[in-house]
C-alpha positions in Angstrom: 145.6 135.0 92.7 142.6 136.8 92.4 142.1 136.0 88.6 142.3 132.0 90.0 139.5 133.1 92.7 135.8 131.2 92.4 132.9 133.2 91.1 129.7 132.7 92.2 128.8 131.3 89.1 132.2 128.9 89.8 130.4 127.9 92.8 126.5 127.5 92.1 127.6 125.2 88.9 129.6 123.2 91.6 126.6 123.2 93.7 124.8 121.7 91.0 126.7 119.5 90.0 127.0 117.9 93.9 123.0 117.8 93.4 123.0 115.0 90.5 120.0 116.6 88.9 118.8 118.2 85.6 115.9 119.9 86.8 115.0 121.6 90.5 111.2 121.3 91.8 109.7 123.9 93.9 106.0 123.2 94.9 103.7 125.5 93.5 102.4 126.9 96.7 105.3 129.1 97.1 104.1 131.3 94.0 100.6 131.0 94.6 98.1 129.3 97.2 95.6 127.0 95.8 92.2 128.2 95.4 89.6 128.2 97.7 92.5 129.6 100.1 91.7 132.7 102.3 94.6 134.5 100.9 96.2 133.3 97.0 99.1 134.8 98.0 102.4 133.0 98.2 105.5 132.9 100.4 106.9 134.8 97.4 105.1 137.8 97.7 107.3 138.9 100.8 110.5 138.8 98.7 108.9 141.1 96.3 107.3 143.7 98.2 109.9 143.2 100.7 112.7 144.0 97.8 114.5 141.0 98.8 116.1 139.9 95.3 119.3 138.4 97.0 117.3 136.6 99.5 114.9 135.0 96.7 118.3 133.8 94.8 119.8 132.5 98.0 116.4 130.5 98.2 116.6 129.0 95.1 119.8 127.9 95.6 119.1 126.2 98.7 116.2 124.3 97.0 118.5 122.8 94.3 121.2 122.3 96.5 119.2 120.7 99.2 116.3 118.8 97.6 117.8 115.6 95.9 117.3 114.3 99.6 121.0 112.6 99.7 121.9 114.9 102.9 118.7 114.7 105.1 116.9 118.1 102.9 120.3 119.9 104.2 123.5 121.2 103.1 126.5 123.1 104.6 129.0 125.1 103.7 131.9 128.0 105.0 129.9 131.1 105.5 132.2 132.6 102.7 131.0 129.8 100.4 127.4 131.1 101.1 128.0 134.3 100.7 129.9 133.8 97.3 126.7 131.7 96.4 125.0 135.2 96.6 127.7 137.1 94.8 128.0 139.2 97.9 131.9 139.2 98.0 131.9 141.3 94.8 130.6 144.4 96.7 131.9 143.7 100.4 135.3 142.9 102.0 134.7 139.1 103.1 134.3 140.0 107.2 130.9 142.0 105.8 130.4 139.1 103.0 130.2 136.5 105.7 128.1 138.5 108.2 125.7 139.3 105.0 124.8 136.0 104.1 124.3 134.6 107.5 121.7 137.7 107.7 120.4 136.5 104.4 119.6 132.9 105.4 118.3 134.1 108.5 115.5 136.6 106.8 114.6 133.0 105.4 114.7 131.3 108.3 112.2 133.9 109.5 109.8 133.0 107.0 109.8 129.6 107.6 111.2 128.2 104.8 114.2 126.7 106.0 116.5 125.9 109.3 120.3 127.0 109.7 122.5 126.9 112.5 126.4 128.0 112.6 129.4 126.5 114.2 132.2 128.3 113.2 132.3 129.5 110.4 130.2 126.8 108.9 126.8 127.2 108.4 123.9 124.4 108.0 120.7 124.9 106.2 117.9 123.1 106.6 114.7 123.0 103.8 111.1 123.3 105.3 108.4 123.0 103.1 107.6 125.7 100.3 104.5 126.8 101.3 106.0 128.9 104.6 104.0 126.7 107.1 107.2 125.7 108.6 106.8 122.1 108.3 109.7 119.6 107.6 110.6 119.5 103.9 109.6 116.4 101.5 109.9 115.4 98.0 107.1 117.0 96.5 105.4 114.3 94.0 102.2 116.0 92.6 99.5 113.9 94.2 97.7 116.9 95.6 96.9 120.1 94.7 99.5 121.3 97.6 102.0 119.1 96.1 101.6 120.4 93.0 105.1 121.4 91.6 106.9 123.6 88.9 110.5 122.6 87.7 113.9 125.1 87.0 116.3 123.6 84.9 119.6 123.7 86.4 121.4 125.0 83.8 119.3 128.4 84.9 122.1 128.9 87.1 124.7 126.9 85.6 124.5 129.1 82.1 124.2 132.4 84.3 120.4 133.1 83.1 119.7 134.2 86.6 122.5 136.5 86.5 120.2 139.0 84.2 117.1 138.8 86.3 115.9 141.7 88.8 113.6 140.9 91.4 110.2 141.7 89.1 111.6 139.5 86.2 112.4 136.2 88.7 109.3 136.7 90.4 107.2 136.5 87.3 109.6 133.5 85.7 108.1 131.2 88.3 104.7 132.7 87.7 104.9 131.3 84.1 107.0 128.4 85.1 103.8 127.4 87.9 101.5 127.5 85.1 100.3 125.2 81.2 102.1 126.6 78.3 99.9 129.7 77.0 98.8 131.0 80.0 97.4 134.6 80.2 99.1 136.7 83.3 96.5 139.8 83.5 98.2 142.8 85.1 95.0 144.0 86.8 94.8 140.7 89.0 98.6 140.6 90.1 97.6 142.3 93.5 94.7 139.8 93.8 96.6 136.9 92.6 100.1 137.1 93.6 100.3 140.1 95.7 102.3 142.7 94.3 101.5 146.0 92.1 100.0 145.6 88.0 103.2 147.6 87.0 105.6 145.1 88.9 103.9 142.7 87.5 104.1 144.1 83.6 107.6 144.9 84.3 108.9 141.6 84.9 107.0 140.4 82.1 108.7 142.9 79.3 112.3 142.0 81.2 111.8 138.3 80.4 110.3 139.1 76.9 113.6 141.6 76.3 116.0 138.7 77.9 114.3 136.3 75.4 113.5 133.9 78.3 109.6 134.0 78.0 107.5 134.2 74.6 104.2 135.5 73.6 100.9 134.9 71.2 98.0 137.6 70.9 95.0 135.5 70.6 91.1 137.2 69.7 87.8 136.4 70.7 84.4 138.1 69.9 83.0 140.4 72.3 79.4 141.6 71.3 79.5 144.3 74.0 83.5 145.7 73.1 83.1 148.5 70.8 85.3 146.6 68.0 83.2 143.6 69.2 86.3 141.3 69.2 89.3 141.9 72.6 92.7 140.4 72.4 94.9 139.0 75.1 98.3 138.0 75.8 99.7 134.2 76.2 102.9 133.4 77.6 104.9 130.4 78.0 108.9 129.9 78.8 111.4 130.0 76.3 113.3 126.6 75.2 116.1 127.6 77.7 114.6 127.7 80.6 112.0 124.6 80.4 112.3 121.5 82.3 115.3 119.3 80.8 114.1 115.8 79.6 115.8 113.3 81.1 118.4 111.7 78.3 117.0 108.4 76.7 119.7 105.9 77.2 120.8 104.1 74.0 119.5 100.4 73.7 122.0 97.8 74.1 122.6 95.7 70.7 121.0 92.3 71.6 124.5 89.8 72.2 124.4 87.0 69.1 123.7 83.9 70.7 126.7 81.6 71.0 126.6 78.8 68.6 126.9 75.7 70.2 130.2 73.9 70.3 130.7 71.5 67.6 131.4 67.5 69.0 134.7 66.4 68.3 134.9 64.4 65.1 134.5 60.4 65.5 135.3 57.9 62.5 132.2 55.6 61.7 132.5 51.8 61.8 132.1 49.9 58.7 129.5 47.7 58.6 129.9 44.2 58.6 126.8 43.4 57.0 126.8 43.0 52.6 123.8 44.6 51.2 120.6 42.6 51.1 119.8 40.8 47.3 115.7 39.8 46.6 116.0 36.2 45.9 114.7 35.4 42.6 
């Protein structure tokens, strides 16, 4: 029986798949606040310094379960469901599983990122926007600089990618992910930027190089005052495997051949009458 048992890989793929989608969006704001804010931090920067990796996951989660909009932003599930969601049954008997992921979703609920409520054994969640101002949840659709968004494929979760990541490394994937292709991260500006220390910021970088998920350029430009009068610097984008999917191009239809028209049933011609004509000479 236990060998038949769900994992919670079993049960985010299922997730998924509920969510009909091929990619996840997560506005922008809850890596980094736009500039010209008081503070660039994010909402992320708790989970990080707060060492919250399973509540981070468990977020995620609920975004790609909840945001294709078909339940109202919500879902709901057996709190041994959730808890399996955040592989908490494979370190805890299920009494402490269950009571662990209803703290887990609460810690969220306390930065106002999502509602949940429990009857039961059931527990609902609720999405509120990214940006931890507590307001209700909507589709973002890029109009704004607020509603600017980054996208996870879902086969992130489905392929078990975020299976390998500690807390450093999936903070830093959605710092690439919110950014162009060939962006430089500079460690020095992490605390300014995101909130968290140069050498967290370093570290998750090297995990996602080592894990192949991220890749790197070194590009040069002159520097008259640099003793070698050129610098270098770092560029990283996300690996194939972890880009947006692009949604399938369906296959034309072959045009239909138009039918011929129907031929009219054969009639038999009346001789005529009439001799041919003769000139009179």
């Amino acid at each position: 029986m236990q060998e038949l048992k769900a994992t919670g890989r079993d049960t985010r793929a299922q997730v998924l798949e509920r969510s009909i989608r091929s990619n996840v969006p997560l506005r922008k704001t809850f890596v980094q606040a736009p500039k010209g804010a008081a503070s660039r931090h994010g909402p992320l920067k708790d989970f990080v310094t707060g060492r919250d990796l399973r509540g981070l996951k468990a977020y995620l989660m609920i975004v790609a379960a909840c945001s294709n909009g078909d339940s109202g932003w919500s879902t709901k599930h057996d709190s041994a469901v959730w808890a399996r969601l955040m592989d908490i049954q494979e370190t805890a008997t299920d009494q402490s599983a269950r009571t662990g992921a209803w703290r887990a979703l609460r810690r969220l609920e306390g930065r106002n990122l999502i509602k949940c409520s429990r009857a039961g054994t059931m527990i609902t969640v609720t999405l509120l926007r990214e940006d931890g101002s507590g307001k209700a949840y909507d589709r973002p659709a890029g109009k704004t600089e607020e509603d600017r968004f980054l996208q996870i494929p879902t086969t992130f979760w489905a392929k078990g990618y975020d299976e390998n990541l500690d807390l450093p490394a999936l903070a830093l994937l959605l710092v690439v992910a919110r950014e162009k292709a060939w962006s430089a991260f500079p460690a020095e500006k992490a605390p300014e930027w995101y909130g968290w220390s140069p050498d967290t910021h370093e570290r998750g970088l090297k995990k996602l190089l080592d894990l192949g998920l991220v890749e790197r350029i070194k590009v040069f430009k002159t520097a008259p005052l640099a003793p070698a009068g050129v610098t270098g610097a770092y560029l990283y984008q996300r690996t194939a495997i972890t880009r947006p999917r692009k949604p399938r191009k369906t296959a034309p239809t072959a045009p239909t051949a138009p039918t011929a028209p129907t031929a009219p049933k054969s009639t038999t011609a009346k001789k005529s009458a009439a001799s041919p004509s003769r000139n009179k000479g």
